[in-house]
N, C-alpha and C positions, 0 to 999 in steps of 0.2 A: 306313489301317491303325489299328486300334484295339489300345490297351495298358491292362492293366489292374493294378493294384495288387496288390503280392505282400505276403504276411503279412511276410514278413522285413523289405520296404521301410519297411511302416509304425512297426514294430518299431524299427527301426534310425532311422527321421526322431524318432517319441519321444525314444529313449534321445538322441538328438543335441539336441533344444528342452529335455528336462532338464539335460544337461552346461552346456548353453548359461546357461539361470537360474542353475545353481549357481555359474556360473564369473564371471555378472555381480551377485552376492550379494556372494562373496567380495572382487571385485576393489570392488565400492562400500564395504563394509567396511573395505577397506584404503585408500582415496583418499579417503572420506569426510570426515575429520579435516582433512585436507592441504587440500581444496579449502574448507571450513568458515575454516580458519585465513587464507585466502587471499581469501574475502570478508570476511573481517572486517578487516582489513588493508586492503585497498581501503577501506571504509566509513569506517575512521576514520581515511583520508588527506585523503577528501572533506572528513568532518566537520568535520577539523584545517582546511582549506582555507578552507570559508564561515567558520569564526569569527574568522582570521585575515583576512579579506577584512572582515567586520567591525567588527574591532579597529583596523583602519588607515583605515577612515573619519574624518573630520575634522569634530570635533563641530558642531552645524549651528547650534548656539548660543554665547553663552558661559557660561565658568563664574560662576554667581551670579544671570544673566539669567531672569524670570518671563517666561513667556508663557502667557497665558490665551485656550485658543481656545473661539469660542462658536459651538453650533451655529446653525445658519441657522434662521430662525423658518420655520416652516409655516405655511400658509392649511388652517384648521381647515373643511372644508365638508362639509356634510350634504347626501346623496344623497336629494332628494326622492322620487323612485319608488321610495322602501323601504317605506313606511307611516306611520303616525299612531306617535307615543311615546304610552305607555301608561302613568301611575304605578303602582305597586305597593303598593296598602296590604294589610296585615295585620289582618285580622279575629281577635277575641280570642273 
């Protein structure tokens, strides 16, 4: 049995997908603020959290104490299969 689509059904499925947007405009309009306030609040419990975590680490020095760190020397090597260096003089 084949059914086929009446002018009124289509008519009436629109007028229902537009009530539908308007009705989730509004309602984001009005929750929008609430849920905004709501992450932000989360975000600067976290924030509060790591700098408080922190703040309670126990210095890994003392106070006064120098330390000078140096980095590690490199082995400076030149890639022979690149080519010949070449100076660059300027011609006047």
């Amino acid at each position: 049995m084949l059914q086929y689509a009446s002018f009124t059904g289509l008519i009436r499925t629109i007028l229902i997908l537009i009530l539908i947007w308007y009705a989730v405009k509004i309602l984001s309009r009005l929750f929008a603020p609430v849920l905004m306030r709501f992450v932000a609040k989360k975000a600067e419990e976290r924030f509060g959290q790591q700098f408080n975590q922190q703040q309670k680490q126990p210095p890994q020095q003392k106070e006064g104490e120098i330390t000078i760190d140096k980095a590690p020397k490199q082995n400076k090597t030149s890639n022979k299969d690149v080519g010949e260096y070449v100076d660059y003089e300027e011609i006047e």
